[in-house]
C-alpha positions in Angstrom: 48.1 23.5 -19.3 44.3 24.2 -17.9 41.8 21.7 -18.6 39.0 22.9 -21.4 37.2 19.6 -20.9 36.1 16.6 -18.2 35.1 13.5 -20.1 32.4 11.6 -18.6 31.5 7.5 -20.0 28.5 6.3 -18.2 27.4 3.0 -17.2 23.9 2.8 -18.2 21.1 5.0 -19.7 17.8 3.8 -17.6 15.9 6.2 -15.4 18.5 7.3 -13.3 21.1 7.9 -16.3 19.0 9.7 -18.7 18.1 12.3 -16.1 21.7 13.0 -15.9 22.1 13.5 -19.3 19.6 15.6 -19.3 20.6 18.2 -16.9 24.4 18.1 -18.3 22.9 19.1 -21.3 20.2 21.6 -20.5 22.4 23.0 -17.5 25.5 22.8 -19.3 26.6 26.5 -19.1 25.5 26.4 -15.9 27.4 23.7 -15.0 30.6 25.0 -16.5 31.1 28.0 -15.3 30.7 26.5 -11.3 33.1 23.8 -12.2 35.7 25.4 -14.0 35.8 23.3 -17.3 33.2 21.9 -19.7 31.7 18.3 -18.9 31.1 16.2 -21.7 29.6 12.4 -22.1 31.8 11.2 -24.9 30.6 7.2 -24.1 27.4 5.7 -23.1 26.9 1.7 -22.5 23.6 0.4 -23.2 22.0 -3.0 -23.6 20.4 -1.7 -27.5 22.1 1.5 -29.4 18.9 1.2 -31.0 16.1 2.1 -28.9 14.6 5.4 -29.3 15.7 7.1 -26.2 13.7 10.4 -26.8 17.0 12.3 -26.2 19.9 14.2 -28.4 22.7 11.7 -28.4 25.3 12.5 -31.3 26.1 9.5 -33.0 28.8 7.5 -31.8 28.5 7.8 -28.4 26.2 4.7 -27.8 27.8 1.8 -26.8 27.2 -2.0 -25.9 31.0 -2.6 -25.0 31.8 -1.8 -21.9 35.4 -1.5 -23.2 34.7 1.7 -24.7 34.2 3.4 -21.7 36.4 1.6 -19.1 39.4 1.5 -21.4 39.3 5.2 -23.4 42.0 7.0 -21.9 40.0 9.9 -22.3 37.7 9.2 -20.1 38.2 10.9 -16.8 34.8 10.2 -14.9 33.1 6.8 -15.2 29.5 7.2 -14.3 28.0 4.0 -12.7 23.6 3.9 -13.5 23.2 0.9 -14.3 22.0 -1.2 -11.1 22.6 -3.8 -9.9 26.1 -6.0 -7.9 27.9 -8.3 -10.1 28.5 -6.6 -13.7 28.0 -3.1 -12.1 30.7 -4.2 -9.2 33.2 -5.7 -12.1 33.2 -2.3 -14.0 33.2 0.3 -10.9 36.5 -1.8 -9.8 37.8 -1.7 -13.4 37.7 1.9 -13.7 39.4 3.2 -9.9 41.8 0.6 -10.9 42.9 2.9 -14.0 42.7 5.8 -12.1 39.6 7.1 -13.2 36.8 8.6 -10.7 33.4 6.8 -9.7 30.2 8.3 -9.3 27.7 5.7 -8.4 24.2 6.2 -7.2 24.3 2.1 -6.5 22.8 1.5 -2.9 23.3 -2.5 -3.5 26.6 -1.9 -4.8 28.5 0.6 -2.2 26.2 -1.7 1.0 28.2 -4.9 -0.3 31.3 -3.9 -1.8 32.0 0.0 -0.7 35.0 -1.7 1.5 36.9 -3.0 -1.8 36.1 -0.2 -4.0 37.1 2.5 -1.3 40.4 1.0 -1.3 40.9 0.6 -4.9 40.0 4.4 -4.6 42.5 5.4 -2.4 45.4 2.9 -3.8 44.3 4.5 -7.3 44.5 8.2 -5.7 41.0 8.7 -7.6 37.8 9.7 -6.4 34.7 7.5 -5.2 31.3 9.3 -4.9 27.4 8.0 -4.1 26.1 11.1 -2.6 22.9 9.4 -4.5 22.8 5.7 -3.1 20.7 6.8 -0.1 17.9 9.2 -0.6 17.6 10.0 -3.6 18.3 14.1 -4.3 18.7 14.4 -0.6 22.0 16.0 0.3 23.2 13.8 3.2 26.7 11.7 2.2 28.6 15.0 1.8 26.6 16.4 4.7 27.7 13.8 6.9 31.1 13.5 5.5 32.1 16.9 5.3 29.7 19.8 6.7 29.4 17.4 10.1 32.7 15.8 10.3 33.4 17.7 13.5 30.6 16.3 14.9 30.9 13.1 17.0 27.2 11.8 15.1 25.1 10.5 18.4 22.2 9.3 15.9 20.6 8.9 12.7 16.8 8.0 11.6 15.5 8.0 8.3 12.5 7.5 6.4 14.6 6.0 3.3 12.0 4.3 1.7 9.3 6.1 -0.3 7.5 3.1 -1.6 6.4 2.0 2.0 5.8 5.6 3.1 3.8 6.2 1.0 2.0 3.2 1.7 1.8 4.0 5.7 0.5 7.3 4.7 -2.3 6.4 3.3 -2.7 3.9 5.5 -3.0 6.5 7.6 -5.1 9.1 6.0 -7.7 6.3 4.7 -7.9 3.9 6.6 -6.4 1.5 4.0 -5.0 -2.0 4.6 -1.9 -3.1 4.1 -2.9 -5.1 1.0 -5.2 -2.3 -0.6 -2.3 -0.1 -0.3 0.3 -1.9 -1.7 -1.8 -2.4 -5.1 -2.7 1.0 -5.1 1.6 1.8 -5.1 2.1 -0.8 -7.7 -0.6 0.7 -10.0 0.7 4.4 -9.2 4.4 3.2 -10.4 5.5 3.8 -6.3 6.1 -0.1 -6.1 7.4 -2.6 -8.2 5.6 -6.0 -9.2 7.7 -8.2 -6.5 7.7 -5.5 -3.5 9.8 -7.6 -1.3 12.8 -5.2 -1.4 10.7 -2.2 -0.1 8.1 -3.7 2.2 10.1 -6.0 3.9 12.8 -3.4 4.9 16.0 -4.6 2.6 16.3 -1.3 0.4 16.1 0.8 3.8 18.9 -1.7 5.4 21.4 -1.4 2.3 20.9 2.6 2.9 21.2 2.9 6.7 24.5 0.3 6.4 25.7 3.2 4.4 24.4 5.7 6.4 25.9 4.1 9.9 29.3 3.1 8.5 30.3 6.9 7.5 28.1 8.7 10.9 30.5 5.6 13.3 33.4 5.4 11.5 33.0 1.6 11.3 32.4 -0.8 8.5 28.6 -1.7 8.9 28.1 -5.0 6.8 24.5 -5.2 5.3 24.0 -9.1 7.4 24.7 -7.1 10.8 21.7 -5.1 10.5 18.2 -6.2 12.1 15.7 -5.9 9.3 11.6 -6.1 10.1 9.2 -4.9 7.3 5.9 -3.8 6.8 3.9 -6.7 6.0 2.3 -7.2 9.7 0.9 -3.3 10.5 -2.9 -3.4 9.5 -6.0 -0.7 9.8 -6.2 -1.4 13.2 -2.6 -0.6 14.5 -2.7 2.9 12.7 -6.1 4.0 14.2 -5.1 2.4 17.7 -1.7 4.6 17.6 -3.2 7.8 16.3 -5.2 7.6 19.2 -2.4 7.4 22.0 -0.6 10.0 19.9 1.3 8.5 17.4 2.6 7.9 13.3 3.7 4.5 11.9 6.8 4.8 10.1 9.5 2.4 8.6 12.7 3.8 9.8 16.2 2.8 9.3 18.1 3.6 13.3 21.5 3.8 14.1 22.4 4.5 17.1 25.5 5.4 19.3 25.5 4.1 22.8 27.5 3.3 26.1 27.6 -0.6 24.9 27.5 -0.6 21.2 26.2 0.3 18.0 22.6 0.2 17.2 22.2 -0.3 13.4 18.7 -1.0 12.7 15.4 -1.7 10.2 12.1 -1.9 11.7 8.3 0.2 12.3 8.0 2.3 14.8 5.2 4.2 16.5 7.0 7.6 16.2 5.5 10.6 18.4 3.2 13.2 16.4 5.4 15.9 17.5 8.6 14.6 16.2 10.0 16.1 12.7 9.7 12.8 10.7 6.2 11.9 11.6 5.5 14.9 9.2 6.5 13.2 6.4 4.5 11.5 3.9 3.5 10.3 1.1 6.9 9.2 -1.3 8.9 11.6 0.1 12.1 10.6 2.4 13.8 12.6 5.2 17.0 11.6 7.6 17.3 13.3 10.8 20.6 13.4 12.6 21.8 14.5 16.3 25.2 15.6 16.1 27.2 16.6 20.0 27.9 20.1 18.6 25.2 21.0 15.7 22.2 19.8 18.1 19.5 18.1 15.9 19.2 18.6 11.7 16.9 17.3 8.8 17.5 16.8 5.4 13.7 16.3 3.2 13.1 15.9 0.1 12.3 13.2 -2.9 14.0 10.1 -2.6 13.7 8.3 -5.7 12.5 9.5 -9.4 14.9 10.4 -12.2 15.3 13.9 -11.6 15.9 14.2 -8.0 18.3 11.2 -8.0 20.3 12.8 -11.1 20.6 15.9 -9.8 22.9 13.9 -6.7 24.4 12.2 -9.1 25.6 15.3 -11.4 27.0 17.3 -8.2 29.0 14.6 -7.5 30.1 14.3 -11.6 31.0 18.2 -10.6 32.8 17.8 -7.9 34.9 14.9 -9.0 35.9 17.3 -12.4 36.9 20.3 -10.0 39.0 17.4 -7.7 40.5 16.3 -11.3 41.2 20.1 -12.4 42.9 21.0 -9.1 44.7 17.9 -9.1 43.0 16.4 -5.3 41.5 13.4 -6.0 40.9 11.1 -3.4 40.7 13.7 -0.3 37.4 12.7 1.2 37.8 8.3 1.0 36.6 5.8 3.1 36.1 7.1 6.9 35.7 3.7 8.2 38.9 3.8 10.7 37.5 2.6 13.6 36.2 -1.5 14.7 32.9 -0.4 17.1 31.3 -3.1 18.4 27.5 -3.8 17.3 24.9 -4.0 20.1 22.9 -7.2 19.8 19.3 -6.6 18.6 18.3 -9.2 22.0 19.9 -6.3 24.5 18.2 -2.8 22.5 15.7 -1.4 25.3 12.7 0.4 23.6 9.2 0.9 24.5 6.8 -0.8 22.6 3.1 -1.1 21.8 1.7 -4.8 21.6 -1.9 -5.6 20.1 -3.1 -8.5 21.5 -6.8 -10.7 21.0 -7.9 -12.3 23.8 -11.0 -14.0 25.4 -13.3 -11.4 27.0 -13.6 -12.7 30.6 -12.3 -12.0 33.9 -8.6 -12.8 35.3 -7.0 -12.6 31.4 -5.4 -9.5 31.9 -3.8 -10.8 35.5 -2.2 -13.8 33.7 -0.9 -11.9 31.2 0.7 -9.3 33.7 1.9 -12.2 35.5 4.0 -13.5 32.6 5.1 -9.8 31.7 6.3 -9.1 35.7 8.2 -12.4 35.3 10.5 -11.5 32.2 10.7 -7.6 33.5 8.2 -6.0 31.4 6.4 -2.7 33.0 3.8 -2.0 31.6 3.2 1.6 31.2 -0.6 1.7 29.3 -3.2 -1.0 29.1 -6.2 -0.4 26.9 -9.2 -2.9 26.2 -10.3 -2.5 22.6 -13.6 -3.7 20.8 -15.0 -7.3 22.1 -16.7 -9.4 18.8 -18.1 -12.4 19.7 -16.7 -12.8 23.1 -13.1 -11.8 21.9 -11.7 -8.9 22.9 -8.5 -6.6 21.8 -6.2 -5.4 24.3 -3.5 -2.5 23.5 -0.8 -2.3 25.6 2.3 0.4 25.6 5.2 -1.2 27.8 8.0 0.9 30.1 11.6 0.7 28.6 12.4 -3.4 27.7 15.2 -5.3 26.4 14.3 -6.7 23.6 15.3 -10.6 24.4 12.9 -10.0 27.8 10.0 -8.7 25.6 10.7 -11.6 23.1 10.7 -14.5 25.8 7.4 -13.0 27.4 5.5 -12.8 24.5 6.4 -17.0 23.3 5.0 -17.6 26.9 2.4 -14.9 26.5 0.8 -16.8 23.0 0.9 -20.4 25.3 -2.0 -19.0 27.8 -5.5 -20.6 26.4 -6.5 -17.3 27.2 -4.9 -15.8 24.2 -6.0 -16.2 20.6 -3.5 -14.5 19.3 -0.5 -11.5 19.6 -1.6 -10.2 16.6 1.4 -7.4 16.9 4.7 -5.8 18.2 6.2 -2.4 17.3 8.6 -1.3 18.7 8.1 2.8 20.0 10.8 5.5 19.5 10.1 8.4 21.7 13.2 10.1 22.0 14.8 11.7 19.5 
């Protein structure tokens, strides 16, 4: 007998979830005829059936027990919008247990528990999709899991954050500081009232976890990535980079190499030339170097209610045509292989340094000393503006490890010579 109807029960109606109830509804011919059958939300959970929503839900299908949605046997797609870990992780592990498919757009969630849901997945013989948990309406879950998976993925880098993009572009642009900035994004709506997620680089570490643990084939857990945020770039950084030729940008790196995995959170000085350095503003991109398809980019919005929804209700669609054709389960967990991590002390980058110093001869020559010492080249070395008998130097180093570049600059910030290292970013020239 052919299936005339998927029933969907959703997790939450916030942002996220009334967007996709919106485009079921207003696409829902659409939407039928490329999936085969009719898709119909028969059970919401909300906090308050009350509240005005400003949407055309029949009666009935508001609901504060989650119950109702985990335990209809009707139900054949459980939508998960409702943020969060602990309730949201209880309830995603309820329903693959019954057999029914996930959609989640829950970066927290899948960075934290994706190993124990995948398998309740696969032992369920159910599907688990989040093509939304990292960049928003961005195609790049099924992209890397399916359209690349010939590919033996050499690296990814993403702009994953659109809160502290937007923030380094205008930066950027103005001439802002970092504080000026960040209230103009929390009065715009870009950033919320605590920031700390965004600007010091934890919502752009769940996502490249993700990101990393499908591209490697290894589970990436969230404490193995390096994290640095925003918070130390000023004016002065941006307008010193522009001039040697470069953007500031948060990026999220993984990287495939001879001696481990580099999974990582941090600024970089990114080339002007290079395909993400072009993107501003709240918008996201994630650029990936595959061994047979060369280099690729995926752009677009990130975050809002639209853009997000529309991930989420392709993967609602896809999950109804796996149900339909009787396949769920096909595309699981990819995460068969144990690759070791590199260390964050043995990555080798370039990197700009800012440094304030006392204007006066023989500084530069004890600070070179202590660079030759720990095997830091240095490649550029510019003298900046000199107020009241302190002056700025900008230096670009050759290729470092990390650890050597750490253990010169602690001796470095000892000299009397030195006020202060007022920065370090790291500089990612090759893509």
């Amino acid at each position: 007998m052919v299936k005339e109807v998927v029933k969907v029960g959703m997790l939450g109606l916030g942002t996220v979830g009334s967007g996709v109830y919106k485009i079921l509804q207003s696409n829902a011919s659409l939407i039928a005829r490329k999936t085969g059958a009719r898709i119909e939300v028969v059970k919401v959970l909300v906090r308050d059936t009350s509240k005005n929503r400003g949407l055309d839900i029949p009666e009935g299908i508001l609901t504060d027990n989650p119950d109702d949605v985990l335990k209809d046997e009707s139900v054949d797609i459980v939508v998960e919008v409702m943020g969060g870990i602990g309730k949201a992780r209880d309830y995603a592990l309820a329903a693959l247990q019954q057999g029914k498919s996930l959609v989640t757009a829950n970066k927290d969630m899948m960075a934290v528990y994706g190993e124990e849901l995948f398998m309740a997945a696969s032992e369920n013989r159910c599907d688990l999709m989040f093509e939304a948990s990292v960049a928003g309406g961005i195609p790049i879950i099924k992209v890397l899991k399916q359209s690349l998976a010939a590919n033996r993925i050499e690296q990814v880098m993403g702009i994953v954050n659109g809160t502290t993009n937007y923030m380094l572009t205008r930066m950027t642009l103005d001439g802002s500081e970092f504080k000026d900035v960040l209230a103009e994004a929390q009065a715009r709506g870009y950033a919320e009232a605590d920031p700390t997620n965004d600007i010091e680089g934890f919502d752009a570490a769940r996502k490249i976890a993700i990101l990393a643990s499908i591209v490697f084939n290894t589970r990436i857990s969230l404490d193995k990535v390096y994290v640095e945020g925003i918070t130390r770039i000023s004016a002065e950084d941006i307008k010193y980079a522009c001039e040697l030729g470069y953007v500031v940008k948060l990026l999220g790196i993984a990287k495939d190499t001879s001696n481990g995995i580099e999974v990582r959170v941090h600024p970089v000085l990114l080339p002007e030339t290079h395909p993400l350095a072009a993107v501003n503003d709240v918008f996201n991109a994630v650029f990936v170097k595959g061994d047979a398809v060369g280099e690729t980019m995926f752009y677009g919005r990130g975050a809002g209610e639209l853009p997000t929804a529309s991930a989420v209700t392709a993967d609602i669609m896809d999950a109804a045509r796996n149900i339909l054709h009787r396949v769920q389960g096909i595309v699981g967990c990819t995460c068969f292989e144990e690759r070791p991590l590199k260390p964050m002390g043995d990555v080798r980058t370039r990197n700009y340094l800012r440094l304030r110093v006392v204007d006066k001869p023989g500084v530069l020559a004890q600070i070179a000393l202590i660079f030759g010492e720990n095997q830091v080249s240095l490649a550029t070395v510019f003298q900046k503006e000199t107020v009241e008998g302190k002056a700025e130097l900008v230096l670009v180093t050759h290729e470092v490890a990390e650890k050597n570049l750490k253990q010169a600059l602690q001796g470095i910030e000892q000299l009397p010579v030195v006020e202060e290292v007022c920065n370090a970013i790291r500089v990612e020239d090759q893509s």
